[in-house]
N, C-alpha and C positions, 0 to 999 in steps of 0.2 A: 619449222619448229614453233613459229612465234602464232601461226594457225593453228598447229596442234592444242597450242595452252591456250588460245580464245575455243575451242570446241570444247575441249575436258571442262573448263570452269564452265561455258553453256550449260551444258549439260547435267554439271552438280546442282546449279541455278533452279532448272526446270525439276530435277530431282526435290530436289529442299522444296520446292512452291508445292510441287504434286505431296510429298508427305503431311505437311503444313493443311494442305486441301484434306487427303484423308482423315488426320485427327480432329481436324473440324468436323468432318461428315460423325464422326466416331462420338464425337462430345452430341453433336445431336441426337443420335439415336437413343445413346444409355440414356439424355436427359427426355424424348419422345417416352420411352417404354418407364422413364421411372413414377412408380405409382405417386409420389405426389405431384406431378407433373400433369399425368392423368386429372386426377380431382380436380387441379387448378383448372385445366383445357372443358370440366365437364361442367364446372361452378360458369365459368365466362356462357360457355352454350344455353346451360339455362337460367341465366338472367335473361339472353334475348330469346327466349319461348318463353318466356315469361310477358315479357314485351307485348307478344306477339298471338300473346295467349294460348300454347298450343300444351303436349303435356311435357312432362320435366322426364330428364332421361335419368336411369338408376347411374348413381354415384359411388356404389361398390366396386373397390377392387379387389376382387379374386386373387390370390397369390399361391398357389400350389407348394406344399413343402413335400420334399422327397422322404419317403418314408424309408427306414433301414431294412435292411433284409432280415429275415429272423436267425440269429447266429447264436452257436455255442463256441468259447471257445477250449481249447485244450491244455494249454501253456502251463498252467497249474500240472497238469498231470504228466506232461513233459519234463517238468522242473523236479518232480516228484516231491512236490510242497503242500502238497493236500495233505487229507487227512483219513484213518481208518475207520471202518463200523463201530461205533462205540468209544472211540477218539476224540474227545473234542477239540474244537478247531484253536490251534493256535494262537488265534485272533483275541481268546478270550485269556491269554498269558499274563500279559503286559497291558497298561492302560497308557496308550500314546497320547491322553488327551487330558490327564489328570481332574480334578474334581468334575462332576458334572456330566460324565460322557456315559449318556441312558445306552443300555440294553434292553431291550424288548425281548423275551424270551414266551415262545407260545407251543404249548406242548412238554413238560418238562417231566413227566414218569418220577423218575427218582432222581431228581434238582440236581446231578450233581455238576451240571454245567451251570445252571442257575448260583448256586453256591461256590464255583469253582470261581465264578467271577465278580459276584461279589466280595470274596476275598483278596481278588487282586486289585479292588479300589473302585469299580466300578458300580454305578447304583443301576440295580438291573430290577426292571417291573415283569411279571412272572405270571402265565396263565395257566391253572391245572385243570379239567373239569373233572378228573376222574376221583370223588369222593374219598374212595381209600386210599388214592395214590397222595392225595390233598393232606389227608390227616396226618400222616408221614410226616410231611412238606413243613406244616404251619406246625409240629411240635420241634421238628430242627429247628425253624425261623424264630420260634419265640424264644428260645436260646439264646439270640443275638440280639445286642441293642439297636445295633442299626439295621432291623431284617421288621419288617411288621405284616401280621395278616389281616386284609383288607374287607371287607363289610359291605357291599357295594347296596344294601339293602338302606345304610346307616353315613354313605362315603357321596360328597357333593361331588358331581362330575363335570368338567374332568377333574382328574385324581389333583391333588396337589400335592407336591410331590418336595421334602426337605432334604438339603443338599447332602449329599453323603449316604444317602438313606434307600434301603431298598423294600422291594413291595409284594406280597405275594396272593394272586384273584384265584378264587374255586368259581372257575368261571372257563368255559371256553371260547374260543374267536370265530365267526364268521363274517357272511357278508351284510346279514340282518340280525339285530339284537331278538333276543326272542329266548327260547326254552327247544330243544329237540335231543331228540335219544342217543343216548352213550351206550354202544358196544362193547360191554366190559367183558376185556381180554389181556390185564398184565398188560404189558409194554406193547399191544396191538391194540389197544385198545381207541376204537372211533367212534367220531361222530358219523352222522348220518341225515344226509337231507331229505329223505324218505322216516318220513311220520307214520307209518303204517302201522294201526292197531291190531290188526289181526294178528301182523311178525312182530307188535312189541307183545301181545299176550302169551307167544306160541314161544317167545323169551324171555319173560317174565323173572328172570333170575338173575338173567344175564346183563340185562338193559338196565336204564337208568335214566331219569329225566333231570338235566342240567340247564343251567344258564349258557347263554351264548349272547355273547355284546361284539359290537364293531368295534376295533380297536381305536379308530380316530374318535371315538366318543369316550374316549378313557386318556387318552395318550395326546397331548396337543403340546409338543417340544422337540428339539431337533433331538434326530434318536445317529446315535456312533454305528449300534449295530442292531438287525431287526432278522433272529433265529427264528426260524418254524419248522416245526416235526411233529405231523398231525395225523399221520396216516394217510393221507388223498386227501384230506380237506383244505391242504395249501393255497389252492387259488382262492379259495374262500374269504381265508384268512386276508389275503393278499388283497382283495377285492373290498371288504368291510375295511379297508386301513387307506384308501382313495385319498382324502380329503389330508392324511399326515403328510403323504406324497406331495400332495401341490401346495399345501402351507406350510411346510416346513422341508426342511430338508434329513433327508437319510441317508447317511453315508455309506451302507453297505448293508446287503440282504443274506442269508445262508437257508435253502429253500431246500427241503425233501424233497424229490420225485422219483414216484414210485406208482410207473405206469398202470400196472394190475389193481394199486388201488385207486386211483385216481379216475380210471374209466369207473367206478360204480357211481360216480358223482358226474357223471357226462366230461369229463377233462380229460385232456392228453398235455403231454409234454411242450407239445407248440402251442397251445391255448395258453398253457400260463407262465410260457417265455415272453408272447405277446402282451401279455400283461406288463409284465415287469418291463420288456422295453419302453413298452408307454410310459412308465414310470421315470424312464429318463436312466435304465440302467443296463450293463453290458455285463454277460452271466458267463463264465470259465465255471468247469465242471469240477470238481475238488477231491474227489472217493481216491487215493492213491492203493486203495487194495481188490480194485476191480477182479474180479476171472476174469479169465482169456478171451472168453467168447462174450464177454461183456464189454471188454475193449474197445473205446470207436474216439480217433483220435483227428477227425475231421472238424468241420464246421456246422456241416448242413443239417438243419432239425428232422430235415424229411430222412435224411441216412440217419440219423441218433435214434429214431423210433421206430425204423428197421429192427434194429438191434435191440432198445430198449423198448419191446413189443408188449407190454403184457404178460409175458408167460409165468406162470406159478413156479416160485421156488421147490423144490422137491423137502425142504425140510419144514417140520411143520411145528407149532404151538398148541397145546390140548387137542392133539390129534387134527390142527385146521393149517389147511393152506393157507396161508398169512399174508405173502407178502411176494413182490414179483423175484423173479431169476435175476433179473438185472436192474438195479437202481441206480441211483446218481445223488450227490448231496451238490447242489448249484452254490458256488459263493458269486452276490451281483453288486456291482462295486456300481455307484451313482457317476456319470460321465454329463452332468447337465447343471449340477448346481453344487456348491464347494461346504463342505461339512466345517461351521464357526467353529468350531474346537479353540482352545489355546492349546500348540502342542507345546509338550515336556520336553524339558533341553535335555539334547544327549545324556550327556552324564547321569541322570538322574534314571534315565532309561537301564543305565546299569543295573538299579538296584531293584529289585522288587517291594510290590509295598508290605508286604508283611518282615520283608528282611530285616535284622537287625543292624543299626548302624552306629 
């Protein structure tokens, strides 16, 4: 017996040394492989080629970051907490974030999300480029003391922008500030990155030459929420607004896509998901009044543009195919960087802000 318990404790002994050995070998390597470890190991080498006169080795460490796969997800549409055609999104109800909290709004036809939310307390900067649709806009706006229309001829940029106060540009978004043609078509109405004189002459009625600015050359503040509905010009949009993206933070995006128009501008659906995850943000699909054969309740972008292919809707605007069979409105929530807001305490979430109290 009194041999058994001198083997057993041996053995725990040689046990505990041999593990005690492993975590040592274990604390060497992470500390071999850790990049400042490295530099230290590469600094010591070439002092003595230095010595020795020979040449200095590169002191770059390379670190590879895993890149995310490109995902939709569907949970929104599962939940059935989206939203319909011509519904606006919930998001613009309530202001969880009381004073302060910008909306960016690009693409706005007949404002009435524009104005829907600035009456729930929200100071929302507003882009129209389509002239008559504008003229509408800025005689509702000048109605309101806190709504102003914007001069960007007369307005130092970026905007500066008074608390409570909201802003509305005859001006469209893209990736380049500049001047390019508006397709004027009522609520289809786009832009266009084909400057083609001959197709503006042979449309000479229908076209229109507008402003087009980068939105991060207008807008430099943390934005709550960042709407686009521009016919296929989205990733444009999206692309001219880079610089809000890495200086500031945005808390959540709500992006058209609408494949049929978006290929006349060389883009698909995966081109300007990969945008926006660069961005640092993760995209759930939002349309809760899909058709059937529009339905796709997976992940993978490569099966979402199976489905959301292009095809022309059969119903048309001034006799034109307009607009695809199947679209999608994206809401992309920022997963990288935390939106400063001060939020509003429960309670007061009760009330709305025009409520009477």
């Amino acid at each position: 017996m009194a041999r058994l318990l001198f083997l057993t404790i041996a053995a725990l002994t040689v046990a505990k040394s041999q593990q005690q050995h492993i975590r040592g070998v274990r604390r060497e390597l992470i500390a071999l492989f850790d990049p400042k470890t490295i530099e230290s190991k590469f600094a010591e080498t070439n002092k003595l080629h230095k010595l020795l006169n020979r040449p200095l080795l590169e002191t770059k460490v390379v670190v590879e970051e895993k890149k995310r796969p490109l995902q939709i997800f569907p949970l929104l549409k599962e939940l059935n907490a989206g939203w319909g055609n011509m519904q606006p999104p919930q998001l613009l109800n309530k202001n969880a974030h009381g004073k302060g909290a910008l909306i960016i709004d690009v693409g706005l036809d007949a404002g009435d999300e524009f104005f829907l939310a600035l009456n729930n307390g929200f100071e929302v900067v507003g882009f129209e480029p389509n002239p008559a649709s504008f003229a509408r806009l800025a005689e509702k706006c000048n109605r309101i003391d806190e709504c102003h229309v914007v001069d960007l001829d007369e307005t130092p940029l970026p905007l500066q922008r008074k608390e409570g106060h909201s802003y509305l540009i005859n001006a469209g978004a893209g990736k380049e500030s500049g001047v390019l043609t508006l397709k004027k078509n009522g609520p289809a109405s786009s832009l266009t990155s084909d400057n083609n004189k001959k197709g503006k002459k042979r449309n000479k009625n229908k076209n229109a030459e507008v402003k087009v600015v980068r939105i991060d050359s207008i807008i430099q503040d943390d934005v709550y929420l960042f709407k686009v509905d521009t016919q296929g010009f989205d990733q444009f949009v999206m692309e001219g607004s880079s610089a809000l993206f890495q200086n500031h933070v945005v808390r959540q995006v709500i992006v058209e896509v609408d494949p049929f128009l978006m290929q006349k501008n060389q883009h698909t659906p995966a081109s300007l998901l990969e945008l926006l995850q660069s961005y640092g943000l993760i995209c759930f699909q939002a349309r809760s009044d899909q058709r059937k054969e529009c339905g796709y309740y997976g992940e993978r972008i490569d099966k979402f543009q199976e489905i959301f292919d292009g095809e022309e809707d059969d119903k048309t605007y001034n006799g034109q195919k307009l607009w695809s069979k199947c679209w999608e409105d994206l809401l992309c929530v920022n997963v990288e960087k935390v939106y400063p807001g001060e939020e509003v305490p429960p309670m007061m979430m009760m009330i709305q802000p025009n409520d009477q109290v």
